[in-house]
ZAFIMI-29711 format. One line per field, with one value per residue (C-alpha): x, y, z; residue in one letter; residue number from 1. Coordinates in nm, 4 decimals, padded with zeros to 6 digits. Layout:
N
u (X,...)
v (Y,...)
w (Z,...)
type (A,...)
seq (NUM,...)
// end
This chain:
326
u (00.4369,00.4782,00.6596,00.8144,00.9999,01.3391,01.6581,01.6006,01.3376,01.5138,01.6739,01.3359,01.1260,00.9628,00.6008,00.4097,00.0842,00.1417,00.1001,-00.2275,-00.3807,-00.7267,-00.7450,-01.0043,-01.1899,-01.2874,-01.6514,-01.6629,-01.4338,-01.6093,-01.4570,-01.5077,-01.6840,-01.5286,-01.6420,-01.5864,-01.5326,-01.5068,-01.4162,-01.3538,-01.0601,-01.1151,-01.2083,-01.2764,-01.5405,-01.3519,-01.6707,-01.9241,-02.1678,-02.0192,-02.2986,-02.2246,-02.1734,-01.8631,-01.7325,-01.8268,-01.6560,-01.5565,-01.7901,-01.6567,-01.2894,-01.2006,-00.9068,-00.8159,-00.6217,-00.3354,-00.3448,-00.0933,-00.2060,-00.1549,-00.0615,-00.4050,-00.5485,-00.4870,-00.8245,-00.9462,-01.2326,-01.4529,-01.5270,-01.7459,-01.8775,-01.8052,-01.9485,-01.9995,-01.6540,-01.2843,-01.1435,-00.7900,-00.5904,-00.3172,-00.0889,00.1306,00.2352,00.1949,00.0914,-00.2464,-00.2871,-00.5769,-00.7064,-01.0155,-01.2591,-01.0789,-00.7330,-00.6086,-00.4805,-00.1023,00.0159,00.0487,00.2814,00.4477,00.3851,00.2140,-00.1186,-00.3522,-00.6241,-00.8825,-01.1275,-01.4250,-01.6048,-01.8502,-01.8099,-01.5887,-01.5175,-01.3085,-01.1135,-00.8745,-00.6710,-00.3426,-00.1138,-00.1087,00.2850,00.1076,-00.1895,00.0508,00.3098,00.0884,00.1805,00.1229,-00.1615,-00.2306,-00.3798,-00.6572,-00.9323,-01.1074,-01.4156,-01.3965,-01.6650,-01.6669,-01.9192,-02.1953,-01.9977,-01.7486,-01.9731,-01.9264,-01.5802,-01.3721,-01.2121,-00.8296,-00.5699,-00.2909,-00.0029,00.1619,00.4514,00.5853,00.9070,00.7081,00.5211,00.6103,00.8110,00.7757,00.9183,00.7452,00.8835,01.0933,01.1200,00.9042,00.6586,00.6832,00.4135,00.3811,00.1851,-00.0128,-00.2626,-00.3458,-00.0756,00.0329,00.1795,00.2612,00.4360,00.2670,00.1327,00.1713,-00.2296,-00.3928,-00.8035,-01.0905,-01.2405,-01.0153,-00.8767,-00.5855,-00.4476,-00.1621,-00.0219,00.1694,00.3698,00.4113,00.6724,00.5597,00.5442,00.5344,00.2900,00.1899,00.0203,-00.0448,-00.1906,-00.5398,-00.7147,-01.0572,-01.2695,-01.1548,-01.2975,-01.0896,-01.0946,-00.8333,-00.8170,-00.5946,-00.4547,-00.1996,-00.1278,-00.3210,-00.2454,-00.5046,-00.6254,-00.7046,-00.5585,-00.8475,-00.6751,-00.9617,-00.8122,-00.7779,-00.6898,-00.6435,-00.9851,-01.1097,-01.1952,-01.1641,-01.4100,-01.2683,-01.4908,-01.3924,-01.0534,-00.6866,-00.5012,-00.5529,-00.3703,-00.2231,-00.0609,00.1138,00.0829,00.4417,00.3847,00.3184,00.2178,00.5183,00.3138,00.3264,00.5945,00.3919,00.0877,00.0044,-00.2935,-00.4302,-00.5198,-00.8488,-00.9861,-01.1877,-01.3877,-01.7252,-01.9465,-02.2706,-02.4446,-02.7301,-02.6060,-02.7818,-02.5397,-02.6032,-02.3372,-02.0376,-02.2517,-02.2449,-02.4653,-02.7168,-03.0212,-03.2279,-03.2811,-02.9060,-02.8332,-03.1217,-02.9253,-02.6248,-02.7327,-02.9568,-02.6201,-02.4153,-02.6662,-02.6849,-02.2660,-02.2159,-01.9582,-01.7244,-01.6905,-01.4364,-01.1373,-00.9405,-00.6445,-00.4072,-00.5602,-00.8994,-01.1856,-01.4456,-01.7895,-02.0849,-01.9543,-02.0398,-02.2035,-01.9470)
v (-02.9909,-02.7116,-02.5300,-02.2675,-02.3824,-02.3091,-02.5752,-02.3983,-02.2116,-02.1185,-01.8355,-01.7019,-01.4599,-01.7005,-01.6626,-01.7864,-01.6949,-01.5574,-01.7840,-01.5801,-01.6130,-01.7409,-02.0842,-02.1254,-02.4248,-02.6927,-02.6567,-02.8804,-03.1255,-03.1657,-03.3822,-03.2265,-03.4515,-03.4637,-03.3820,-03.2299,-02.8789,-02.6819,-02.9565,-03.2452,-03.1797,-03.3509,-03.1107,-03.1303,-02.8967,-02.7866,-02.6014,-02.7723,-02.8629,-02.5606,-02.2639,-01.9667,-01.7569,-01.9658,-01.8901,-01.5404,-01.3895,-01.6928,-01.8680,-02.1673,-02.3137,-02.6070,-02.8310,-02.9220,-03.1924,-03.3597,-03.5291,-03.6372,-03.6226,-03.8496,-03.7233,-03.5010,-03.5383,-03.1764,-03.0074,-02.6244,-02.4585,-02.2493,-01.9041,-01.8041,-01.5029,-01.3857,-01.0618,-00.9221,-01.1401,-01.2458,-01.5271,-01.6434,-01.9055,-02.0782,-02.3075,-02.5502,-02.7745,-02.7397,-02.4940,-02.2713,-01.9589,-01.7268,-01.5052,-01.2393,-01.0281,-00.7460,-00.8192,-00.9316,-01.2469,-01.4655,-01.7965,-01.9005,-02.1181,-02.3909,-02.1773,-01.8529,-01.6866,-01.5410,-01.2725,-01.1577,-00.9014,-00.9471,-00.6613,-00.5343,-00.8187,-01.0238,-01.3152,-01.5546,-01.8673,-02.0652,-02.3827,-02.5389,-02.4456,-02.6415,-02.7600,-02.9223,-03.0645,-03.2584,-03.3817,-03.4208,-03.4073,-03.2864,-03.0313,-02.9249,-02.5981,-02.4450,-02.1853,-01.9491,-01.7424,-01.3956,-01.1925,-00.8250,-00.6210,-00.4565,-00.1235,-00.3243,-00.5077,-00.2759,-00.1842,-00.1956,-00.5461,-00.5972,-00.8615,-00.9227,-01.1756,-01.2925,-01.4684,-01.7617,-01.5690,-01.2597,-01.4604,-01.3765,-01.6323,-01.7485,-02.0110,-02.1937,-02.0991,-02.4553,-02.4631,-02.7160,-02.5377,-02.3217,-02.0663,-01.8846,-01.5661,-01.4710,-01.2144,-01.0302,-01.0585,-01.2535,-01.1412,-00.8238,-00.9900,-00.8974,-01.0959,-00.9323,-00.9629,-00.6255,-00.7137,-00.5577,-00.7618,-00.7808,-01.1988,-01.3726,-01.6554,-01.8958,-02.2481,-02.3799,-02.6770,-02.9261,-03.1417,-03.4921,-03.4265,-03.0725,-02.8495,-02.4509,-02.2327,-01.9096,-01.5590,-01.5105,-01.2005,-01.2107,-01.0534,-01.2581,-01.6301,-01.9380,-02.2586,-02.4908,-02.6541,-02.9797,-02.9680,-03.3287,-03.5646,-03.6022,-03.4354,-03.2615,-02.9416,-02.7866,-02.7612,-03.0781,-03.2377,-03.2928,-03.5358,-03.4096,-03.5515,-03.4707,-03.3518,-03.1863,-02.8247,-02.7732,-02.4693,-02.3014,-02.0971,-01.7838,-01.6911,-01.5199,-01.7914,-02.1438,-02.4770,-02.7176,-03.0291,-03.3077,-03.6777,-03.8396,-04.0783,-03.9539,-04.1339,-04.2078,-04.0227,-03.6722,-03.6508,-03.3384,-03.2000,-02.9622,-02.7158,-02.3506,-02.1376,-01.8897,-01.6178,-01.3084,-01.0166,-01.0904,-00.8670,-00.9850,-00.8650,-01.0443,-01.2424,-01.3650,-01.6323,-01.8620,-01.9792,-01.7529,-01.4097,-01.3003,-01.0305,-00.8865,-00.9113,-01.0850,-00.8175,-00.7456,-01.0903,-01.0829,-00.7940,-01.0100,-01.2424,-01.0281,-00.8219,-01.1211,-01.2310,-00.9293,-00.8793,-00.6484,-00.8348,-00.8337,-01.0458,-01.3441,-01.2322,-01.3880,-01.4435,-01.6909,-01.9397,-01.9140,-01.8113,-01.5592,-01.6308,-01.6116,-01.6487,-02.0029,-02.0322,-02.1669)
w (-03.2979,-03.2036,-03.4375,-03.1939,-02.9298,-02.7342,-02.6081,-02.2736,-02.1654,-01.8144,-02.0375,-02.1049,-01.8677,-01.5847,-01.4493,-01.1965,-00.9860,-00.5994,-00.3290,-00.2127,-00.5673,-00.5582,-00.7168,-00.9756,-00.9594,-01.2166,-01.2974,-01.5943,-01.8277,-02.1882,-02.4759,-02.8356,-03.1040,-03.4549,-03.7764,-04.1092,-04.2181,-04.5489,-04.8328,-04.5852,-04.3564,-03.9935,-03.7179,-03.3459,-03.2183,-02.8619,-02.7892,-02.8117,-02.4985,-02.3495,-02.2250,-02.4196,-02.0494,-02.0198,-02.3246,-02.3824,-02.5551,-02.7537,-02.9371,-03.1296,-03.1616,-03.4077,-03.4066,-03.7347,-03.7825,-03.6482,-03.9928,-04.2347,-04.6001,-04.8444,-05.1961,-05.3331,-05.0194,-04.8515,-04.8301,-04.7421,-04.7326,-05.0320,-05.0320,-04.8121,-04.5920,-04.2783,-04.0393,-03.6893,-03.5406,-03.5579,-03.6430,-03.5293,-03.7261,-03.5564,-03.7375,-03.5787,-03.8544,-04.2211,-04.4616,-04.5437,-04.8136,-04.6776,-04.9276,-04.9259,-05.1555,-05.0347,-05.1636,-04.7944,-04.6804,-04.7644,-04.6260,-04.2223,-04.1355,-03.8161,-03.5283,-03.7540,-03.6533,-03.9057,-03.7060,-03.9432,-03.8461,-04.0079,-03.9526,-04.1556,-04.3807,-04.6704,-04.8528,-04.7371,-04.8508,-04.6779,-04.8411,-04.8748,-05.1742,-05.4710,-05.3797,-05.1013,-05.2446,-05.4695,-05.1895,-04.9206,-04.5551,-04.1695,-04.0763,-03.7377,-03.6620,-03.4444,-03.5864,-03.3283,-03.3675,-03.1410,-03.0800,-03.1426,-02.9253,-03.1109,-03.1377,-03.3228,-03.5591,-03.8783,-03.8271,-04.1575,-04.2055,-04.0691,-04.0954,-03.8692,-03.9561,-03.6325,-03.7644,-03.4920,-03.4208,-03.2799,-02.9835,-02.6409,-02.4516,-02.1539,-01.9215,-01.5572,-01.2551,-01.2643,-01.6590,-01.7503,-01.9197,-02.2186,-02.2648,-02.5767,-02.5509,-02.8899,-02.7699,-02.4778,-02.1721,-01.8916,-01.5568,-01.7565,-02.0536,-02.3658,-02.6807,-03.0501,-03.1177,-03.0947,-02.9963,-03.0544,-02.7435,-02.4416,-02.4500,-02.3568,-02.5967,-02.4997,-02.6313,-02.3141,-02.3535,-02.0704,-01.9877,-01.8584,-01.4597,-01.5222,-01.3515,-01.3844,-01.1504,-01.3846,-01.2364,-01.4429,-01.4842,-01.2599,-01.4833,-01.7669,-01.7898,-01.8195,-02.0810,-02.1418,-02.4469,-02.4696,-02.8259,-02.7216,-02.4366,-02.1113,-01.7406,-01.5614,-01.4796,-01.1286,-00.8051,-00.7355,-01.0649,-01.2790,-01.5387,-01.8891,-02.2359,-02.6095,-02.7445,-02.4107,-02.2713,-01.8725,-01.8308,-01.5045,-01.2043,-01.0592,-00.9276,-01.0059,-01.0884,-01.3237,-01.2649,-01.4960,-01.4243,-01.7460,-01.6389,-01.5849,-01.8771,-02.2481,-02.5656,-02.7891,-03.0130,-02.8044,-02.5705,-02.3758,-02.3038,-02.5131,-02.3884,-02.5828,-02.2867,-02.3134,-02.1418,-02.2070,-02.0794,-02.1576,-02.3471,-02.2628,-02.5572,-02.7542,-02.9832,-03.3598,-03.5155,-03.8052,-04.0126,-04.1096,-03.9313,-03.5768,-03.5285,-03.2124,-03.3640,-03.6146,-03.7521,-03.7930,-03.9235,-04.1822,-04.3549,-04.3242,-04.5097,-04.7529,-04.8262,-04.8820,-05.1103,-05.3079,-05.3524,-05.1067,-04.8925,-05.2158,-05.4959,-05.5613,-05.7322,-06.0201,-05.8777,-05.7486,-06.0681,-05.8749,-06.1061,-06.0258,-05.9975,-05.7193,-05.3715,-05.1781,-04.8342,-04.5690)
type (X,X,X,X,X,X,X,X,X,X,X,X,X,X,X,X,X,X,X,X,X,X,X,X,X,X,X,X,X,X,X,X,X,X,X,X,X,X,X,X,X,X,X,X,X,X,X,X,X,X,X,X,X,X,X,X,X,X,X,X,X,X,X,X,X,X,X,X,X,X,X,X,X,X,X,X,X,X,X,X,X,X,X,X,X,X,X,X,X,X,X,X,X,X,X,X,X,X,X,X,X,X,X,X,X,X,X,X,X,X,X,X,X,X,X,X,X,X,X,X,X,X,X,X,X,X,X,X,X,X,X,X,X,X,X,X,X,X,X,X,X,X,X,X,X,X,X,X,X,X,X,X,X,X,X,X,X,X,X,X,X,X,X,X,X,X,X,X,X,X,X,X,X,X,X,X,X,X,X,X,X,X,X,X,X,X,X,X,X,X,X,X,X,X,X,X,X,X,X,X,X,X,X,X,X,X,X,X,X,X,X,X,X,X,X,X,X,X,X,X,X,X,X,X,X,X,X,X,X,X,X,X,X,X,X,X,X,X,X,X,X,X,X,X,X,X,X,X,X,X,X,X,X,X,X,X,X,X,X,X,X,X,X,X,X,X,X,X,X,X,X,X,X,X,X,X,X,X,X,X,X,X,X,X,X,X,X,X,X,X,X,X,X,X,X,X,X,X,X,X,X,X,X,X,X,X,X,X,X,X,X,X,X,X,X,X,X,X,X,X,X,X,X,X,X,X)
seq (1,2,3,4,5,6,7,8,9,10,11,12,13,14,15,16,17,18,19,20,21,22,23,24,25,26,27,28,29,30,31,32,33,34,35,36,37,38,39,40,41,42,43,44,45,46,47,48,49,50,51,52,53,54,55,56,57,58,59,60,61,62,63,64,65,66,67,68,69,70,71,72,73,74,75,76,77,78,79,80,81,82,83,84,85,86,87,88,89,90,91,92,93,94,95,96,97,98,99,100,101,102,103,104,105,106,107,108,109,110,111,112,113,114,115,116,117,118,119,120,121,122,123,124,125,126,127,128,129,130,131,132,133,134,135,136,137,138,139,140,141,142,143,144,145,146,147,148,149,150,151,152,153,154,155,156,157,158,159,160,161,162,163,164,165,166,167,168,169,170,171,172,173,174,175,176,177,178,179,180,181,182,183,184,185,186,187,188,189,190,191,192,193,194,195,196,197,198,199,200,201,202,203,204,205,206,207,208,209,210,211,212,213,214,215,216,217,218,219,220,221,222,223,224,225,226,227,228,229,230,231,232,233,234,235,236,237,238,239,240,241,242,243,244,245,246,247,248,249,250,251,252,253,254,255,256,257,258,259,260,261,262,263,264,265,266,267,268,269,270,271,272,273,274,275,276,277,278,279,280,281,282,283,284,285,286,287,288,289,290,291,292,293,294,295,296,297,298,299,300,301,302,303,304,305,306,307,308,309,310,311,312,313,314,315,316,317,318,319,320,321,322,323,324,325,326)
// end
């Protein structure tokens, strides 16, 4: 990790916050609990504890992985349903095929972004190819759940492959951070993700002693995410470590800061960057739906559980048969 990077990123387009930028404050540090998802692969939860008004229009984000498989170990997920949101896939090392009841989907890789708009509904399956399964190796990637407003919520289904070269590129003022821009924009510089929901998606990269002072949208919120390595976040310097969110108050710009002294293990800090115009919409979730009402997410489910999200296909060697809950 990560999988795109540059030798020097004072060739690439520098940003930095004014000095009259508003600094948002702290309000809270939280440290993700682990678990399992789909078949067994490790997760964090980088959400959870968070109140939904500082995450709107977010609403869950796993960390999958870092893991290195042994031999038949790599894991995915069954097929299962999704409606009402988005979900962004974000690979930073290994491999994962993504395939749907619609005939969408193909294979993310290092530093690739998979954004699937669920819509009015589909199957899903997500696992690593067979090659893979019998080698083993490293995974590391990050899934995130968007919201889509209730306009949005039937909208036909969409994919978007965001391959690692495409990402916009940015450098710190001094160099010694590397931002990489995969939806949204910063300081004018534009991301290749096209959103339903207006958002802002970055994976900065840290050197140790390295500090950022980015300009952030007011009306967006802020979460930092810290994917590797410890540093803080702040102008107070709340301290900050793999496995945490720093949920940030109100203001125009967002602080940063990479402790002098890495791991061996991760030689920077590595941090995914949030933010988001909130809808501030009801919001009915359970499981793989994220509707208004409960009304709306009754005939979710009832729809999923009469066929009408799709059926599996037969394809890639996988069988057809009656979609699984996910």
């Amino acid at each position: 990790m990560p999988a795109v990077t540059v030798e020097n990123p004072l060739t690439l387009p520098r940003v930095g916050a004014p000095a009259d930028a508003a600094a948002r404050p702290v309000l809270a540090v939280t440290t993700a609990p682990s678990g399992f998802e789909g078949e067994g692969f490790p997760v964090r939860r980088a959400f959870a504890g968070i109140n939904y008004r500082y995450l709107d229009p977010f609403i869950m984000m796993d960390q999958m992985g870092e893991v290195e498989y042994q031999p038949g170990e790599p894991k995915g997920t069954p097929w299962h349903p999704h409606r009402g949101f988005e979900t962004v896939t974000y690979i930073l090392d290994g491999i994962f095929d993504h395939q749907d009841s619609q005939g969408g989907g193909g294979t993310i890789t290092n530093g690739d972004t998979q954004w699937m708009t669920a819509g009015s509904g589909l199957l899903h399956i997500e696992a690593p190819p067979e090659h893979l399964v019998v080698s083993g190796g490293l995974f590391h990637g990050l899934q995130l759940w968007v919201n889509l407003p209730a306009k949005d919520k039937m909208m036909a289904p969409r994919y978007q492959d965001i391959r690692g070269g495409n990402v916009q590129l940015l450098a710190s003022q001094d160099g010694g951070a590397l931002l990489r821009v995969i939806a949204g924009e910063l300081d004018g510089h534009q991301g290749p993700g096209i959103t339903h929901t207006p958002i802002t998606m970055i994976h900065a990269t840290l050197a140790p002693g390295a500090e950022i002072t980015l300009p952030w949208r007011e009306d967006f919120n802020g979460l930092a995410y810290v994917l590797a390595g410890k540093g803080t976040a702040g102008a107070e310097r709340r301290p900050v470590h793999l496995g945490q969110t720093a949920v940030f108050g109100a203001g125009s710009s967002l602080t940063l800061r990479a402790d002098e002294k890495q791991d061996s293990h991760t030689p920077d800090l590595e941090v995914v960057l949030l933010g988001g115009q909130p809808i501030r919409e009801p919001m009915a979730h359970y499981g793989p739906f994220v509707m208004n009402t409960r009304e709306e997410l009754q005939q979710a489910f009832d729809d999923f559980q009469k066929g009408r999200l799709g059926t599996i296909p037969a394809v890639h060697g996988m069988k057809p048969g009656g979609p699984q809950a996910g």
